[in-house]
C-alpha positions in Angstrom: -8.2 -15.0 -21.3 -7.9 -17.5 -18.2 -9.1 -15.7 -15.0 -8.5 -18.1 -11.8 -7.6 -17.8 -8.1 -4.4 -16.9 -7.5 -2.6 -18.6 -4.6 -0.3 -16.3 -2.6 2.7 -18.7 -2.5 2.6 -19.9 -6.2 1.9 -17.1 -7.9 3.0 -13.8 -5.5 6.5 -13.3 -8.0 3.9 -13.0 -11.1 1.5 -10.8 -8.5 4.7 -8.9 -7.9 5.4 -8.2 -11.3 2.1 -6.8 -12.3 2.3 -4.5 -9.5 6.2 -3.3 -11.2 4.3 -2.8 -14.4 1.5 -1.1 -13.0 3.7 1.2 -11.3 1.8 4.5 -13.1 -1.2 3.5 -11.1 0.5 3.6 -7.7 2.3 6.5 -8.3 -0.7 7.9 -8.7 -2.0 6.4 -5.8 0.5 6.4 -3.3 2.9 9.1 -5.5 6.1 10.5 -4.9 8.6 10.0 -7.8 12.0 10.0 -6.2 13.8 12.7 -8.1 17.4 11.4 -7.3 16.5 7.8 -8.4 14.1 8.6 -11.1 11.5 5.9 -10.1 8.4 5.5 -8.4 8.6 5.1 -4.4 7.0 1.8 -4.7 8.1 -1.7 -3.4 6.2 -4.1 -5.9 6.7 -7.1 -3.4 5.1 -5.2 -0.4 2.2 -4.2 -2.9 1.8 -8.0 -3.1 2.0 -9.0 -0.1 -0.6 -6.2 1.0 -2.9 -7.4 -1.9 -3.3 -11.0 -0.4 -3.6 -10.0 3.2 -5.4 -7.0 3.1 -9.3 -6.5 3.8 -12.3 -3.4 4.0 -13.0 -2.7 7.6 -14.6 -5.3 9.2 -13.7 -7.6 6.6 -11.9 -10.8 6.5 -9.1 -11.7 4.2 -9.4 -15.2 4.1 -13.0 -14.6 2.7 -11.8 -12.5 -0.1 -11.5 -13.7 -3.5 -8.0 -12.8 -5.2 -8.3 -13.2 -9.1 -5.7 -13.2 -12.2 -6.3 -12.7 -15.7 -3.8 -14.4 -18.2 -2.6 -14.2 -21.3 -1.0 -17.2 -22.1 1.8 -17.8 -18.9 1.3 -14.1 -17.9 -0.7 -12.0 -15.6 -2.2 -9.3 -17.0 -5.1 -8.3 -14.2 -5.8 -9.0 -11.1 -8.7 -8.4 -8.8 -9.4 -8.6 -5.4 -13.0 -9.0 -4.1 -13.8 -9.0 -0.5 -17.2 -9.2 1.3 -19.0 -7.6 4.2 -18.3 -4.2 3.4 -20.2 -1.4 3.9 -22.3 -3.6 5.1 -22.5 -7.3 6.1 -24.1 -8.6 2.6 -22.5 -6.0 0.6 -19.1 -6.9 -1.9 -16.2 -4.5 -2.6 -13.8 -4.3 -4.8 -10.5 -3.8 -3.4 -8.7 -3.2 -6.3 -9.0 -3.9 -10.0 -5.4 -3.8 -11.8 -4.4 -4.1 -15.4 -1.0 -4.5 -17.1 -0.8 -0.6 -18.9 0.1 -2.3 -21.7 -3.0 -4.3 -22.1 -5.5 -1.5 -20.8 -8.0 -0.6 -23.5 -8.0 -3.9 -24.7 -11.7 -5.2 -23.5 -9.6 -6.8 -20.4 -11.2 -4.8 -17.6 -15.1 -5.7 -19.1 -14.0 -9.2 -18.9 -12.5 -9.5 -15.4 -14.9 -7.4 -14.0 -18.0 -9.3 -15.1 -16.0 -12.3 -13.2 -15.9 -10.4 -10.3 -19.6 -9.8 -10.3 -20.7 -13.0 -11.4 -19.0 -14.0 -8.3 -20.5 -11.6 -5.9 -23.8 -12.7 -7.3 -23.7 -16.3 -6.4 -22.1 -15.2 -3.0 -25.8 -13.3 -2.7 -24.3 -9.8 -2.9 -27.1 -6.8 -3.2 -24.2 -5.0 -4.5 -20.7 -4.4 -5.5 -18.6 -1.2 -4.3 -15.7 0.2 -4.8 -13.5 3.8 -4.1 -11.9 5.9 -7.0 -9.1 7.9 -6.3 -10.4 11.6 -7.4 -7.2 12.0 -8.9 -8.1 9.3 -11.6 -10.9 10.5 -13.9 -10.2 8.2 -16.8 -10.7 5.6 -13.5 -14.1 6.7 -12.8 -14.8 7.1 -16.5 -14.7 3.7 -16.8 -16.4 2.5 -13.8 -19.1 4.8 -14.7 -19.3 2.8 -18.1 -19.5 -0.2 -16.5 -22.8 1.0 -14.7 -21.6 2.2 -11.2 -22.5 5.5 -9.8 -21.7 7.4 -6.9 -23.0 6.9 -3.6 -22.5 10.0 -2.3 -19.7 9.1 0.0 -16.4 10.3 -0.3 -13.5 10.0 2.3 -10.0 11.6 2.6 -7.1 9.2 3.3 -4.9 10.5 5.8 -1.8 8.9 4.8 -1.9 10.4 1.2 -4.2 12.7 1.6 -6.5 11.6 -1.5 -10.0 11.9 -1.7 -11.8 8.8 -2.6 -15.5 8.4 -3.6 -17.3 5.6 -3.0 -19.1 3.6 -6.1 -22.1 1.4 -6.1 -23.7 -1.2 -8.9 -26.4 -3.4 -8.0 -25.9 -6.6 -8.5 -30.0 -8.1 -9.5 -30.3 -11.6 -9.7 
């Protein structure tokens, strides 16, 4: 598996299209399903667009890191890592996103150890993230992957999901 930057011009129609497959994730995450049309609410463009130009608070885009994993010519994962969040020297992962059909496949150990290799050399402490409380298999397998809970949850107001925070420390 290739994982590389992914450039927002070149490769947001592949960026889209992960987000279409993935489309079980944000309905979980941003739900409804439209009864009349029988399809998630979700505009896999806009997904993309938000996934290149979206940051933590107080963070800055053009600092994060957006990643793909390939298979061949097609994306299968993608990651976004951004910095200064919770605080100044800390790294968070925005969002980690697998092709369903490739999940439980070894994928996510791979592209996350990429992430953290590169919060390492960028001097991170440590690497958070938020869980959606609604997605225990999620937390299952950040939880495998060594991260535990900080103790901080939050409720979003727009979907009205509780999120708890996750930390792994990142030693040198």
């Amino acid at each position: 598996m290739l994982i590389r930057t992914l450039d927002p011009i070149a490769d947001f129609d592949a960026v889209t299209d992960l987000h279409a497959r993935a489309q079980d994730y944000w309905v979980l995450a941003d739900g409804p399903i439209d009864p009349a049309a029988a399809k998630p609410l979700i505009d896999p463009s806009l997904k993309a667009t938000e996934f290149f130009t979206e940051a933590p608070p107080g963070g800055d885009p053009a600092t994060s890191r957006h990643l793909g994993q390939f298979s061949g010519n097609t994306l299968v994962g993608m990651a976004e890592l951004a910095f200064g969040f919770p605080e100044p020297q800390d790294a968070y992962l925005g969002l980690m996103l697998l092709d369903p059909a490739m999940r439980g496949k070894g994928l996510g150990p791979h592209l996350l150890a990429h992430v953290e290799t590169l919060a390492r050399e960028a001097h991170a402490p440590a690497l958070f993230l938020a869980v959606l409380q609604a997605n225990p298999r999620g937390r299952a397998f950040w939880e495998r992957m060594g991260f535990t809970a900080t103790g901080r949850s939050s409720t979003d107001d727009t979907t009205g999901h509780i999120l708890h925070r996750l930390m792994k420390p990142l030693p040198t």
